[in-house]
KOLLO-857852 format. One record per atom (N, C-alpha, C): x negated, z, y. Coordinates in steps of 0.001 Angstrom, whole numbers, plus 524288, in hexadecimal, padded with zeros to 5 digits. Atoms other than C-alpha are relative to their C-alpha. Example, Ala and Ser with C-alpha at 12.3 -4.5 7.8 and 13.67 -1.06 7.14 Angstrom:
BEGIN
7FC86800007FB5A 7CFF481E787EE6C 7FC7C80000804B0 803347FFC47FB5A 7CA9A81BE47FBDC 80302802DA80442 
% end
This chain:
BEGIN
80126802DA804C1 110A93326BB4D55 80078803987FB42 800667FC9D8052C 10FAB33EFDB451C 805847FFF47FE44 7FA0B7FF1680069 11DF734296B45E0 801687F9A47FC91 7FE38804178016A 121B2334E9B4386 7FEC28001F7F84D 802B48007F80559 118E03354BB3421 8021A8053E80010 7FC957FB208028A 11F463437AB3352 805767FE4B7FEA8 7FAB08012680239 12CC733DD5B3421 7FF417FB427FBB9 7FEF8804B2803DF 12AC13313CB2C72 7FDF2801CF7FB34 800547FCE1803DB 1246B33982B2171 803388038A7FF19 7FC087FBE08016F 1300534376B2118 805077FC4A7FD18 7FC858027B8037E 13B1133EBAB162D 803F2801E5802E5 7FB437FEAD7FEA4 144F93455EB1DC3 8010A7FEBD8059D 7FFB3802F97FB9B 1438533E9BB2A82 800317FB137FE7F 80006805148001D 141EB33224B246F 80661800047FED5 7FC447FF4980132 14EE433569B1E97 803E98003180441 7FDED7FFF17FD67 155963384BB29C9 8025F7FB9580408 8014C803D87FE44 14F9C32EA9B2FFF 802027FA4D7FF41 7FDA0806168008F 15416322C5B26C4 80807802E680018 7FB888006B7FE84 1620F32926B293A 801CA7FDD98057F 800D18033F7F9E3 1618F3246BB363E 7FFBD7F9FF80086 800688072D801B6 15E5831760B33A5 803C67FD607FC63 7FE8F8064C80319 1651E30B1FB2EEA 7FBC07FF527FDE5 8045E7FFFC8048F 160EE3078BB22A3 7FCD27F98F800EA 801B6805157FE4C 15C2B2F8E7B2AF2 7FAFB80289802F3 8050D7FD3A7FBD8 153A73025AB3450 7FB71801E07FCC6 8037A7FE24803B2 14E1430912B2873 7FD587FBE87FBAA 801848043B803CC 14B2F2FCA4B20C7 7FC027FD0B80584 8037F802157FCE7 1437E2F666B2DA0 7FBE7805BC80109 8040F7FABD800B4 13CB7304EAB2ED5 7FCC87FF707FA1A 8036480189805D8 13951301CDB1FAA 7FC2F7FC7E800BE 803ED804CB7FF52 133712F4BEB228E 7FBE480039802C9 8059D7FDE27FB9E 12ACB2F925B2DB2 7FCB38029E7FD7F 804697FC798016C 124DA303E7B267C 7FCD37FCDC7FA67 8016C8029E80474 123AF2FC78B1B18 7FB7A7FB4F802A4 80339802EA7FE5A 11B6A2F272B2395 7FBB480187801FD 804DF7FC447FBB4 1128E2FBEEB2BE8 7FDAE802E77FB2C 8024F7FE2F80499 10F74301E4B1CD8 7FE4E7FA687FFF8 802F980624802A1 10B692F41CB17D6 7FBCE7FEE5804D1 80556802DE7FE4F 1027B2F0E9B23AB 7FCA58055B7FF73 804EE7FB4680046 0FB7F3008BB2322 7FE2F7FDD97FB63 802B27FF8B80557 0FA0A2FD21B152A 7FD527FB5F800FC 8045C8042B8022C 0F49B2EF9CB163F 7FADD80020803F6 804A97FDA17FB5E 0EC362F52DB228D 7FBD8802567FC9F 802607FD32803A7 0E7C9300B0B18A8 7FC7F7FC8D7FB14 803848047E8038E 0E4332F5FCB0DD6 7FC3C7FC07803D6 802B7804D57FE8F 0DECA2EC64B17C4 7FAB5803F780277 804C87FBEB7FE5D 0D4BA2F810B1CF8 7FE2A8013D7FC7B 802507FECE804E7 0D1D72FCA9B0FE2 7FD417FAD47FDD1 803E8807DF80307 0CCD32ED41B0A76 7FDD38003D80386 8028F800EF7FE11 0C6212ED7EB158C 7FA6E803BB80005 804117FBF080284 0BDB42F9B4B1341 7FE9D800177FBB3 80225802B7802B6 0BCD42F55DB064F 7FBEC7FCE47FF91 802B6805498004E 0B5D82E870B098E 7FCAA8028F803FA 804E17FC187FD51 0AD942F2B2B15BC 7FE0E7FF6D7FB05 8049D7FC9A80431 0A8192F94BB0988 7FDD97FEB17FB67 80228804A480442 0A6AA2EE65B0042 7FB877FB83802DC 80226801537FD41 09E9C2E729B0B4D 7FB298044E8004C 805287FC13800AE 095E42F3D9B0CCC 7FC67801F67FC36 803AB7FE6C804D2 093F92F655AFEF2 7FBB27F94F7FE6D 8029F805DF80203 08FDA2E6E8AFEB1 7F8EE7FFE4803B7 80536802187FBD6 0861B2E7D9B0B79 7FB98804647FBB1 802917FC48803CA 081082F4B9B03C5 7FCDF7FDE07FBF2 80221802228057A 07E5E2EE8BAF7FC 7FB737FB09801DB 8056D803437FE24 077392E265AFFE1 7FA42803D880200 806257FCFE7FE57 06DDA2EC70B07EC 7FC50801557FC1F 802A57FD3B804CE 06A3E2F252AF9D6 7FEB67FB267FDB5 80042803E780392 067E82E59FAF438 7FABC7FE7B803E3 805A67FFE17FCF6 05D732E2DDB016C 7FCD48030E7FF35 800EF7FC6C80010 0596F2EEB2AFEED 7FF6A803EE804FC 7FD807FB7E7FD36 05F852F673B092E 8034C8048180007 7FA3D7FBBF7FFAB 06565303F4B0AE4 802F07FF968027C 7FAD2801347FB1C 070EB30287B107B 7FF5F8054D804A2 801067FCFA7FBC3 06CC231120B1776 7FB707FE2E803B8 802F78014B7FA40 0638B30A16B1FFA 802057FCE2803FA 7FE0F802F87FD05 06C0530370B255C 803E880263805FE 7FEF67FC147FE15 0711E31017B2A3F 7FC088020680469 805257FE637FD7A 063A1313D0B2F69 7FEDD7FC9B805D1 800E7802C37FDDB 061F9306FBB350D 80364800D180748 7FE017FFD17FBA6 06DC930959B3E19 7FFAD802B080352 8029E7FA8F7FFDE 0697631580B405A 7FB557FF6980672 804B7801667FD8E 05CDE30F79B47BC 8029B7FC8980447 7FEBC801C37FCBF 063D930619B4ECA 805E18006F802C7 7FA3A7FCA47FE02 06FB930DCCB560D 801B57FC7B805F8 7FCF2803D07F9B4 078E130598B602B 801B8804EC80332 7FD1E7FA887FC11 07A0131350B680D 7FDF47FC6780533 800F3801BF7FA26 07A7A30EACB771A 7FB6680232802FE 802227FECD7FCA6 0710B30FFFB7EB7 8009180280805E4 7FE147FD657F937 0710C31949B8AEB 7FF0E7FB6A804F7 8010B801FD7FD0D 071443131DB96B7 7FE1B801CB80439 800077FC297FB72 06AC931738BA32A 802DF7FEF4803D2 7FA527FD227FCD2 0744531D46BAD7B 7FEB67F96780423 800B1804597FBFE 077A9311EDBB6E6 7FDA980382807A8 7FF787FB657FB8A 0728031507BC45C 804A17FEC6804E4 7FBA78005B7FAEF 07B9931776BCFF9 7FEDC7FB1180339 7FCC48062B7FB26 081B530DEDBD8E4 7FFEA801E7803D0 7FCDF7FEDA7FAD5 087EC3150DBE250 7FD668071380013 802517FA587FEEA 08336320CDBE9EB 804F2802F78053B 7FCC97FCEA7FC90 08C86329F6BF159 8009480625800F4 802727F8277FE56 08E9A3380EBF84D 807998023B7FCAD 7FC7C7FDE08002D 09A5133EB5BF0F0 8044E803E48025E 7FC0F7FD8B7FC0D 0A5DF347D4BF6FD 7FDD8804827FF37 805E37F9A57FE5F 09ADF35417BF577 7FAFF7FE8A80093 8055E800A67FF54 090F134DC8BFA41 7FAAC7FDD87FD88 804498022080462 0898B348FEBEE8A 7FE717FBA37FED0 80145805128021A 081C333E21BEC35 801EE7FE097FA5C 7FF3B80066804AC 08701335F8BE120 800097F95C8011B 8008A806577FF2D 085B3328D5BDBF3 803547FE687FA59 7FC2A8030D8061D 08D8432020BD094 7FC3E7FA6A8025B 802BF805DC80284 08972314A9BC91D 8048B7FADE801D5 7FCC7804397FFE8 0940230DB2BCCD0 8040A7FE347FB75 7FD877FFCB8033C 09A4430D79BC022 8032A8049B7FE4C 7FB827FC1480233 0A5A73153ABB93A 803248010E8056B 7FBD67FDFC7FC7B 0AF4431B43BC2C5 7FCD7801BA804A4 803838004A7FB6C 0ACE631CA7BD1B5 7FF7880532800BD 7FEE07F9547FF51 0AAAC32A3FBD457 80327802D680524 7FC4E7FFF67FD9F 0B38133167BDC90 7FF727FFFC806AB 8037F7FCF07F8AE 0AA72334D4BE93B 800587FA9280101 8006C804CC7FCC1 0A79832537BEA2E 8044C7FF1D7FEF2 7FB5F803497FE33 0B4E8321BDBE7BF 8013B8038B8066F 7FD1B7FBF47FA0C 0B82A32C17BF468 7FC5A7FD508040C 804B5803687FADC 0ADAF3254EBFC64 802F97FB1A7FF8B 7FDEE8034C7FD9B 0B1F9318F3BF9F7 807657FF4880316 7FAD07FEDF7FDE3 0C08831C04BFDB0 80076800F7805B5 802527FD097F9B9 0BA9E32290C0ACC 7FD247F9C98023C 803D9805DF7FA25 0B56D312B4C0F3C 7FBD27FDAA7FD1C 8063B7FFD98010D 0A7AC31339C082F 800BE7FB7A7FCFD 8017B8049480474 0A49A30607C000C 7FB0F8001E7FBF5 8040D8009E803ED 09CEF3061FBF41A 7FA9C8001280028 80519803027FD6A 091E82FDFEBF9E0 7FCD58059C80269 802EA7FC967FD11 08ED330AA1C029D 7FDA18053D7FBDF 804627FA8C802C2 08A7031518BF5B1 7FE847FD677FC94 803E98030680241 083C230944BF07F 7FA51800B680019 805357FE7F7FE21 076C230E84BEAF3 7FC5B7F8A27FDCA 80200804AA7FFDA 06CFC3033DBED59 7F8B7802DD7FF35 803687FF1580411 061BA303B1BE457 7FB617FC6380145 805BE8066F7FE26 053CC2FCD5BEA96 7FC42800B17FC29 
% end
């Protein structure tokens, strides 16, 4: 992409460049660019009126809070106090209980990826059902 905006900014490649071309190739190369400019620009204007009318909306709510007689910094505070951070969850407990390929007790929840010792057990015959931990 860089190269490409290095050559199309160089006058002496473009030059070269429209020698190469029919002056029909270079007149539909005109029209294109000339169209992909007109929608950045009416993109650029249609984002700009819109941040406009953001910050003409904010200076309006502004001006209501002060008129209740609110600071608009408590509103800051406020959010402050009541934070959408997630809550931890506690660990799920195990499902499945099994002896690994050194011997080690280990267990999974049953969720995320199977681990590799019970996938090797079950491959070897073993069914699920049998490192089913059962919880009285």
């Amino acid at each position: 992409m860089e190269e490409t905006i290095i050559l199309l900014s160089n006058y002496s490649y473009l030059r070269q460049l429209a020698n190469k071309l029919t002056h029909k190739e270079m007149e539909v190369i005109e029209r294109r660019l000339t169209e992909v400019f007109s929608e950045v620009r009416e993109e650029a204007e249609k984002a700009k009126k819109e941040e406009k009318e953001r910050k003409a909306k904010i200076t309006e709510y502004i001006k209501m809070l002060k008129q209740d007689g609110i600071d608009p910094n408590e509103l800051s505070l406020l959010a402050e106090t009541h934070s959408s951070r997630k809550k931890k969850r506690a660990p799920k407990a195990p499902k499945y209980r099994f002896i690994d390929s050194n011997g080690e007790e280990r267990t999974w929840t049953g969720q995320g990826r199977t681990p590799s010792a019970l996938t090797a057990l079950l491959e070897q015959g073993h069914s699920m059902e049998e490192f089913l931990i059962i919880n009285l």
